[in-house]
C-alpha distance (Angstrom), angle and dihedral (degrees) to the residues before:
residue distance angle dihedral
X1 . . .
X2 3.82 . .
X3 3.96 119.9 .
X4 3.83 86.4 -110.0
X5 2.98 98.9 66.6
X6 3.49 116.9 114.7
X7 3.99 139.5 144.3
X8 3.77 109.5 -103.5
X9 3.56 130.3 -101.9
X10 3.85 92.0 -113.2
X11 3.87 92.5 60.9
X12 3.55 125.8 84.7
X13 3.93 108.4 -97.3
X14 3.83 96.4 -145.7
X15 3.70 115.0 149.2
X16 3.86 92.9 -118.8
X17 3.74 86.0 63.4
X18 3.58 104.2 49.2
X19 4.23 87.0 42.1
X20 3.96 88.6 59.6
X21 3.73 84.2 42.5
X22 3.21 100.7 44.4
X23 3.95 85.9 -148.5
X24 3.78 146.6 122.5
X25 3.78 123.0 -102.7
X26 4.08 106.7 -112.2
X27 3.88 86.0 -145.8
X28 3.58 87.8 72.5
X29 3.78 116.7 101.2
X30 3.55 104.2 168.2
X31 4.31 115.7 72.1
X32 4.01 113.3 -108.8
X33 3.93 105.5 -105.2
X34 3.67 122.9 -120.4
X35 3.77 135.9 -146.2
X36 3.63 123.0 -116.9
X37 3.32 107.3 -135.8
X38 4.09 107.8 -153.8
X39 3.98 86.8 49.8
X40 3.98 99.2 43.5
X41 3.66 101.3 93.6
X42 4.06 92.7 -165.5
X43 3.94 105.3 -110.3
X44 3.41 89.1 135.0
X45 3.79 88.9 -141.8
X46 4.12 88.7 136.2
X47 4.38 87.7 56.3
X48 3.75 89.3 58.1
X49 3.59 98.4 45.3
X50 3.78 101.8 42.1
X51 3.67 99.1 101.1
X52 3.86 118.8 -108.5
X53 4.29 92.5 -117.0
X54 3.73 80.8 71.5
X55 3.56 120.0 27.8
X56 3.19 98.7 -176.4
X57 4.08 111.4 151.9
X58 3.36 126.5 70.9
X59 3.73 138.8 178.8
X60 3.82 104.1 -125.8
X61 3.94 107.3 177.8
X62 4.17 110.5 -42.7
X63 3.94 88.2 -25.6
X64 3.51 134.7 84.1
X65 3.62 122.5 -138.2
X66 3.45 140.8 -151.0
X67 4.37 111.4 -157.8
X68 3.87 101.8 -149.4
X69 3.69 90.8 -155.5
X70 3.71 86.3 59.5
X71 3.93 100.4 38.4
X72 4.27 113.7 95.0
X73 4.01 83.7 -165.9
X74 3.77 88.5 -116.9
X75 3.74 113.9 155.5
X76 3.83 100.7 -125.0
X77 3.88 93.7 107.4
X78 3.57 93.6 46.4
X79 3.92 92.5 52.2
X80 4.19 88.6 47.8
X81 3.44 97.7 53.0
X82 3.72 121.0 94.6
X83 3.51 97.6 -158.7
X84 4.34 110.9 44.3
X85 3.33 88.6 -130.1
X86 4.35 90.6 133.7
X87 3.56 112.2 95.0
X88 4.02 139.3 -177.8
X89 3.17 113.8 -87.3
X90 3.94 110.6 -143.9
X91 3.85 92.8 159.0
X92 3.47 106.7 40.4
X93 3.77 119.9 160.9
X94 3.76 129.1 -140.9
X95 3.41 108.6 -85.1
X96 4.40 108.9 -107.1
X97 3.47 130.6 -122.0
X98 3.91 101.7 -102.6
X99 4.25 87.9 60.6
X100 3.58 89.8 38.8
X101 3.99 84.3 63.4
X102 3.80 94.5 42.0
X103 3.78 88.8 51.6
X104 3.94 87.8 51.5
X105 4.03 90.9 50.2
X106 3.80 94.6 40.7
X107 3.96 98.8 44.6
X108 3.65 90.3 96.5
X109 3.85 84.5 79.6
X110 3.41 95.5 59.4
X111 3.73 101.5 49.8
């Protein structure tokens, strides 16, 4: 998977589709936002407030993750969390495999 690729504007950009796609919405202007890990003091404050059309933060082990492919770039995280430790993202990375398979066992959650 390249970083360009996204799903097209014309197609619906429900979360289902970019999960099986494992891709970005091209709709989206703004960059995903990212976690920085040594500042993130795990309250999990910016998992409950991401709303459910995206989904896109996870706790994966002691971290927690934002999934680029998954992340609008709205600011709802950043307002939740008590520490600013959620960034822009202007060089995000495709997401790999091994979150890809966490996302698929934890999307229950986010239902």
């Amino acid at each position: 998977m390249s970083l360009t690729q996204e799903i097209p504007v014309q197609e619906a950009p429900e979360r289902s589709d970019r999960l099986a796609l494992q891709a970005r919405h091209s709709g989206w202007k703004k960059p995903p936002r990212r976690i920085e890990p040594s500042e993130c003091i795990g309250c999990d404050m910016c998992v409950r407030s991401c709303p459910t059309e995206f989904g896109a933060i996870f706790d994966y082990g002691l971290d927690v993750v934002i999934v680029p492919e998954l992340c609008s770039g709205c600011p709802v995280c950043i307002m939740a969390c008590p520490v600013d430790c959620i960034y822009v993202d202007d060089e995000w990375r495709p997401t790999g495999d091994e979150m890809w398979n966490h996302v698929g066992l934890s999307d229950g959650d986010h239902k």
